[in-house]
C-alpha positions, -999 to 999 in steps of 0.1 A, spaced: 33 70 -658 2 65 -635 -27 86 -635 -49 99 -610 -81 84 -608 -114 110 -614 -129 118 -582 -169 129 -584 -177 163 -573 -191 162 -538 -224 181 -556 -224 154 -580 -222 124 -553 -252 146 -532 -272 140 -567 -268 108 -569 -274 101 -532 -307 123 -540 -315 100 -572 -313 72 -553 -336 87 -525 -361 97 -551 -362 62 -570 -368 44 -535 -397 70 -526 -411 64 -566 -409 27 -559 -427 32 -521 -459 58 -540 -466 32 -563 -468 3 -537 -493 25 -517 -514 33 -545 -511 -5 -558 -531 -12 -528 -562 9 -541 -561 7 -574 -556 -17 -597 -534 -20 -629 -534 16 -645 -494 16 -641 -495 38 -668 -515 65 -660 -499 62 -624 -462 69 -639 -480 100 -660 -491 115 -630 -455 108 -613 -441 124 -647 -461 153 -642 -458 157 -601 -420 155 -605 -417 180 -634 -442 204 -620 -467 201 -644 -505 194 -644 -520 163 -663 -553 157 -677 -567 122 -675 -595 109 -699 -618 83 -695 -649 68 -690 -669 67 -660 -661 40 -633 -625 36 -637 -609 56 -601 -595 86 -622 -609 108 -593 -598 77 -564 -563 75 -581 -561 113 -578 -571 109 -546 -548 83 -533 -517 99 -550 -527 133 -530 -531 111 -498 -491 93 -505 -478 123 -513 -489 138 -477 -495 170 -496 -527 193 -489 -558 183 -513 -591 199 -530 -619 183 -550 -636 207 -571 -669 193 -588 -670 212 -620 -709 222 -627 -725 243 -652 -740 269 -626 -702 265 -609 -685 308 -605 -652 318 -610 -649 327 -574 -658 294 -566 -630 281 -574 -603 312 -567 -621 329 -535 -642 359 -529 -641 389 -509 -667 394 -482 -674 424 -456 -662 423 -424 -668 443 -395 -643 449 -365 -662 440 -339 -642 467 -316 -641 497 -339 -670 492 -364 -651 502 -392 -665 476 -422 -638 460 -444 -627 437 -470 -611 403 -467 -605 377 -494 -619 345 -487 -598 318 -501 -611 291 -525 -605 255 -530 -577 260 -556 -555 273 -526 -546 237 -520 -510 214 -530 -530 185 -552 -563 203 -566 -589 179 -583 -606 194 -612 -635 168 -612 -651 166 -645 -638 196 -660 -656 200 -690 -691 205 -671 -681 239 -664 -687 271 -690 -654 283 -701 -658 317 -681 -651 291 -651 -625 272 -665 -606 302 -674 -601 310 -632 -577 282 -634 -557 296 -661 -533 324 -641 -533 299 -615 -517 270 -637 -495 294 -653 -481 316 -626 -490 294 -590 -508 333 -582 -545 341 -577 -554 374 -581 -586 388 -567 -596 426 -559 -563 441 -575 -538 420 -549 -519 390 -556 -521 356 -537 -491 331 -540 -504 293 -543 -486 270 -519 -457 249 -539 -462 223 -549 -495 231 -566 -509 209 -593 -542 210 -610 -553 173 -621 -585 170 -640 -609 147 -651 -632 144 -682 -653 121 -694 -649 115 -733 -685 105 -745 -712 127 -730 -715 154 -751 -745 171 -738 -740 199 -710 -702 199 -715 -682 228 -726 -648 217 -747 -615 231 -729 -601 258 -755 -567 252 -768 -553 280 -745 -561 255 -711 -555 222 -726 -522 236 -735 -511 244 -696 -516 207 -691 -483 190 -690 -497 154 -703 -528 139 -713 -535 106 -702 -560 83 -716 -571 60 -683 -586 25 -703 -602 -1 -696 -587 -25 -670 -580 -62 -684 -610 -92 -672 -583 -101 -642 -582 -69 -631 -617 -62 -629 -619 -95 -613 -591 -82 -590 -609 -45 -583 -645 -65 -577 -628 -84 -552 -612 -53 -535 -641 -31 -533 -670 -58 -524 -651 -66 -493 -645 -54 -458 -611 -47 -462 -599 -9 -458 -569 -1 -468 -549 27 -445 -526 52 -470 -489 59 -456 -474 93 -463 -444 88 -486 -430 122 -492 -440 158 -478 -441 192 -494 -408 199 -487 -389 166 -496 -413 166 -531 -397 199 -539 -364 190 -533 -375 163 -560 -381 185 -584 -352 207 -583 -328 172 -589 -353 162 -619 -342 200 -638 -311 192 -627 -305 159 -647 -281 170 -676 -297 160 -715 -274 165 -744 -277 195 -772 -292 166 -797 -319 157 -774 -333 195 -768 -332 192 -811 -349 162 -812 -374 172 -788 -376 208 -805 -381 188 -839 -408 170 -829 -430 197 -817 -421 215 -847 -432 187 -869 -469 191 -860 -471 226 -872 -485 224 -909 -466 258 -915 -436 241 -911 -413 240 -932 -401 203 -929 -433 191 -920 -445 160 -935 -475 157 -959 -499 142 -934 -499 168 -910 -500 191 -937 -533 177 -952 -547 169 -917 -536 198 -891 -547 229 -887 -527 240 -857 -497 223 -843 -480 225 -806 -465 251 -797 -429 256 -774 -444 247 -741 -450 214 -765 -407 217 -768 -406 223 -728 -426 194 -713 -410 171 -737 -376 179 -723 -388 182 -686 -409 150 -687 -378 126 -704 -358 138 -672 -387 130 -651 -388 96 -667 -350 97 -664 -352 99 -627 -377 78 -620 -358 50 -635 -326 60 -616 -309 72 -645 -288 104 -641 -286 113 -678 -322 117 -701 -321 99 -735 -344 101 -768 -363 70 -754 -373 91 -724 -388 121 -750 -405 85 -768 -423 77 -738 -435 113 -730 -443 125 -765 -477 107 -768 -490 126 -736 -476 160 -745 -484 159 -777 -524 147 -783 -537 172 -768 -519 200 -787 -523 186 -823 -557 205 -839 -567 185 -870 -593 197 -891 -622 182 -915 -598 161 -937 -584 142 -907 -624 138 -895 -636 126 -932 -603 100 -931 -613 87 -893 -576 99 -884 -575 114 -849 -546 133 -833 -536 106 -813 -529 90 -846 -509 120 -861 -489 121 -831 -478 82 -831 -471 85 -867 -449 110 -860 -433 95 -826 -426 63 -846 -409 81 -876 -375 91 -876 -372 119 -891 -373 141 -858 -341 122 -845 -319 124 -878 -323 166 -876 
């Protein structure tokens, strides 16, 4: 007895025609930012992560390493409408969201209000040294991260999609900065820690930039295509163990847990929290797509977890007196097993 042969879906064959699209358009954005910056392949994938999920990402480092150029030159490949806000201490809320102003019809003479938009009504904002801003300022980002909607004067305005806020901090000045509270580091997708680039790449980047050449960007992908994107990337199917996993692992970092291990009970004070659960799901399928995979696996949620989860893990005086950081918590935890076997 012969049997029939499986035949894919045709909205299964129109996803995998679309994964393969997206993998070829990953593999052209990196190849045009290559050509401005150098090495960083790391941070570069974060920032695809994050752009494919729909999530925001902070990026870390010292001065002098193109955090604000790679933002820059991802905005530019991505053909996607761009703003650079210099955070400053003397910078307003309504810098940032808009303001309303008085205008007179010039045929009538009636006097009226319109809302001015700000910087933030942009695809690919630029938060440029974030943490130079009071936190009065730093909170007009937070509806706007949240809910893509600025509201000013009692009316709503929708944010153009995609919208992503990428910002910048600088790690070791300490005077005139304001630390972000916990409730706006925690509507940033990933953190990613931009290092130092290895004595051939500098040698590489001093070559680049002390030259004549100039490098011309080519649009990869438009608003509408990157959206598309994004839809396939929810899409990709992950298994019933992975969301437990994923779930686990958040939950881990939570002292108050009940399974949580001794080291995060003597050094946390406040663990993530579901959004934690969320981004670690949304960013293995990201990671999924990007390698032209059409199914998310745990080492998808490995390779995300460090990003989602640094930022979210509060440690207290015990973890400052032992020299233990959250970034050490959170690899401890990663490399266990105990959030894979639940």
């Amino acid at each position: 007895m012969s049997s029939t042969p499986a035949v894919a879906s045709p909205a299964a064959s129109d996803d995998v025609r679309q994964l393969e699209r997206l993998v070829a358009a990953v593999g052209r954005l990196r190849a045009q930012v290559a050509q401005r910056i150098v090495g960083q392949e790391e941070v570069v994938d974060g920032i695809l992560t994050a752009v494919l999920a729909g999530g925001h990402a902070l990026l870390i480092g010292v001065p002098g390493l193109a955090k604000t150029l790679m933002v820059q030159t991802m905005s530019e490949a991505l053909h996607l409408s761009f703003n650079r806000v210099q955070f400053t201490p003397d910078l307003m809320p309504s810098d940032i969201t808009g303001t309303e102003i008085i205008e007179e019809d010039a045929t009538t003479g009636k006097r009226g209000f319109r809302f001015v938009r700000g910087p933030i009504f942009a695809n690919v904002v630029l938060a440029d040294e974030i943490n130079r801003t009071p936190p009065k300022t730093q909170a007009a980002l937070l509806q706007a991260m949240q809910e893509h909607v600025v509201t000013a004067g009692g009316a709503h305005y929708r944010l153009p999609d995609p919208f992503f806020v990428l910002a910048t901090q600088n790690p070791i000045e300490q005077e005139g900065t304001y630390p972000l509270p916990e409730a706006q580091l925690d509507r940033f997708m990933l953190e990613l820690r931009v290092a130092y680039p290895s004595r051939s790449e500098e040698e590489a980047i001093v070559e680049q930039t002390t030259g004549a050449r100039h490098v011309r960007m080519e649009p990869v992908l438009d608003a509408e295509t990157l959206l598309a994107m994004q839809e396939l990337v929810r899409r990709i199917p992950v298994s019933k163990g992975l969301i437990r996993a994923a779930v686990t692992l958040a939950r881990l970092t939570r002292p108050t847990d009940a399974d949580a291990p001794a080291f995060v009970r003597e050094y946390v004070d406040w663990g993530a929290g579901p959004r934690a659960s969320q981004y670690l799901v949304l960013g293995a399928k990201a990671r999924a797509a990007i390698a032209g995979r059409p199914m998310a696996d745990l080492d998808d949620v490995r390779s995300v977890a460090p990003s989602v989860l640094r930022h979210r893990i509060v440690t207290n005086f015990a973890a400052e007196a032992a020299d233990r950081t959250s970034e050490d918590l959170a690899l401890e935890l990663i490399g266990g097993k105990l959030w894979m076997e639940r």
